[in-house]
DRENDO-1510 file (C-alpha; in Angstrom, 1 decimal, always signed):
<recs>
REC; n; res; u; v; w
REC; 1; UNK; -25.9; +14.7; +22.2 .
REC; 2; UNK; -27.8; +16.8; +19.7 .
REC; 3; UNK; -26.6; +15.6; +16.8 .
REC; 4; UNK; -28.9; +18.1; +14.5 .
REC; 5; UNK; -26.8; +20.4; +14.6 .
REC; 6; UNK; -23.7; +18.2; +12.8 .
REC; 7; UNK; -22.8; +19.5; +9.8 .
REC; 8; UNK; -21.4; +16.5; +8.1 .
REC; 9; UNK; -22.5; +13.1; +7.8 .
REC; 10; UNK; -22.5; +10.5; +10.6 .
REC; 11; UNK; -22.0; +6.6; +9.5 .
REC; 12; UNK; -25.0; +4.0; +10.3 .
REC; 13; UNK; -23.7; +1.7; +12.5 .
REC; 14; UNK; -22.7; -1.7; +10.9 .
REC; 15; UNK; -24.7; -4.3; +9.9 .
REC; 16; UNK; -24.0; -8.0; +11.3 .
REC; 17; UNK; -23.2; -9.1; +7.8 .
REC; 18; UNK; -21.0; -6.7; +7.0 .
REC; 19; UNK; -18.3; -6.1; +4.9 .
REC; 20; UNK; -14.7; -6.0; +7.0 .
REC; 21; UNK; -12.3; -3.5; +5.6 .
REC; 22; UNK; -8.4; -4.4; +6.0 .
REC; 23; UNK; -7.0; -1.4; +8.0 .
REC; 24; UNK; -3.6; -0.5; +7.4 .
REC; 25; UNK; -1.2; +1.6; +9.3 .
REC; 26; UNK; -1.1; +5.1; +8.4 .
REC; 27; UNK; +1.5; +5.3; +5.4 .
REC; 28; UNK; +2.8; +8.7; +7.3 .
REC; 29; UNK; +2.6; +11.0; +4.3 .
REC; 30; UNK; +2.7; +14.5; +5.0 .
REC; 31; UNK; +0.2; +15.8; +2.4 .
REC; 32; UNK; -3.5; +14.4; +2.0 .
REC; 33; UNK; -6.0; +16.1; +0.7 .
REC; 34; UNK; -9.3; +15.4; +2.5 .
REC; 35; UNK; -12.1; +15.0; +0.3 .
REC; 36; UNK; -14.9; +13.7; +2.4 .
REC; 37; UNK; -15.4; +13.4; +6.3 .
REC; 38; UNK; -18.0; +12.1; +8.6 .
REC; 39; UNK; -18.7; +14.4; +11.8 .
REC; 40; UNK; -16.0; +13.9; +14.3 .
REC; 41; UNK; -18.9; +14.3; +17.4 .
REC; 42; UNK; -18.2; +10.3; +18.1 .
REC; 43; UNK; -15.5; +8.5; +18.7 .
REC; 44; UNK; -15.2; +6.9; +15.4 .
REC; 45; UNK; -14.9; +9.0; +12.1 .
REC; 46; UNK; -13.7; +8.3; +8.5 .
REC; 47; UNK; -12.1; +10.7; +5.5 .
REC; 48; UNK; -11.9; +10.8; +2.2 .
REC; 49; UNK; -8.4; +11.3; +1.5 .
REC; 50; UNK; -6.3; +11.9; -2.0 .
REC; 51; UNK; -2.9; +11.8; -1.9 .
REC; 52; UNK; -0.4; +11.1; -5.0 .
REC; 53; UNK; -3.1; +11.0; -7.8 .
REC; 54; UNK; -4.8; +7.4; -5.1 .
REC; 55; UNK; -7.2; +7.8; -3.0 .
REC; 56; UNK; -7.9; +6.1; +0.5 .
REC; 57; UNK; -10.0; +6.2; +3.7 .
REC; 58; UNK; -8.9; +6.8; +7.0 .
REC; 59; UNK; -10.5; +5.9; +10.2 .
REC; 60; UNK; -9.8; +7.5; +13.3 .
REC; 61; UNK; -11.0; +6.2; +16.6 .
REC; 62; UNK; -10.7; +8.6; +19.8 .
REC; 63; UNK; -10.8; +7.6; +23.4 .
REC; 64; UNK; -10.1; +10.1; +26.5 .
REC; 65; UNK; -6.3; +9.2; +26.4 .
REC; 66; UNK; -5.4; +8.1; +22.9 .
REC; 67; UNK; -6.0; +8.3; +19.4 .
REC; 68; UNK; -5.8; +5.3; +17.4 .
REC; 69; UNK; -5.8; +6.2; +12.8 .
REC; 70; UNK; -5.5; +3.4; +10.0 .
REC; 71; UNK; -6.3; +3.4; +6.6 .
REC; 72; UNK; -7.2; +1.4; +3.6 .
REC; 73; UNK; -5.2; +0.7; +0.6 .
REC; 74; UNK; -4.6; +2.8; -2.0 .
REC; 75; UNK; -6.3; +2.7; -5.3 .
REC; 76; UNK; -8.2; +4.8; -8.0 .
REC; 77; UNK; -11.4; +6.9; -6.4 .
REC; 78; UNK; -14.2; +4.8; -8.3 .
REC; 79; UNK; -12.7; +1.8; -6.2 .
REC; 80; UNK; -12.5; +3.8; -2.9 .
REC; 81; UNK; -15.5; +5.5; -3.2 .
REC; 82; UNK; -17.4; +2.3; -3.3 .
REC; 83; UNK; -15.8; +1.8; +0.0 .
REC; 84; UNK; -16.9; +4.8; +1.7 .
REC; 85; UNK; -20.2; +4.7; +0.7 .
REC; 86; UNK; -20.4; +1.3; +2.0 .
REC; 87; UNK; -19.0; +2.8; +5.5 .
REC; 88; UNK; -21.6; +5.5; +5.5 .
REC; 89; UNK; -24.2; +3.2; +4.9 .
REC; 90; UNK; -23.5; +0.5; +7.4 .
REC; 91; UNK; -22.4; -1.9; +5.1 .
REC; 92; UNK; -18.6; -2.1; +5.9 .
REC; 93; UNK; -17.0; -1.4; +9.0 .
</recs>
């Protein structure tokens, strides 16, 4: 896969060490606004989402047959941010 030609990020893989993020299940709202997203090429890809004046990531793993989504709690963007930056980098998965 050529993935020069992505036009959004794509997460490092994780580190041995790193941080492990409690997924939820999707709260089922209707309206998110995404913020952020990593490419959707693999498998595996996060967003940014806002919904409600919180912010939250959500993961979204794809296999041939099934799509699995969870998220992360809810909370002010400064504190999700710091989450998603450690999922781009590796640092959390």
């Amino acid at each position: 896969m050529d993935l020069n030609h992505c036009l959004a990020p794509h997460p490092t893989p994780p580190r041995e060490d790193c941080l492990r993020v409690t997924w939820l299940e999707p709260r089922g709202d209707d309206r998110c606004r995404v913020i952020a997203w990593t490419c959707d090429c693999r498998r595996l890809y996060f967003e940014l989402c806002a919904s409600g004046g919180l912010t939250f990531v959500r993961r979204t793993v794809r296999e041939t047959e099934w799509i699995v989504t969870a998220e992360t709690h809810r909370g002010p963007l400064l504190e999700t941010e710091k989450i998603w930056t450690a999922l781009l980098h590796g640092l959390a998965r």
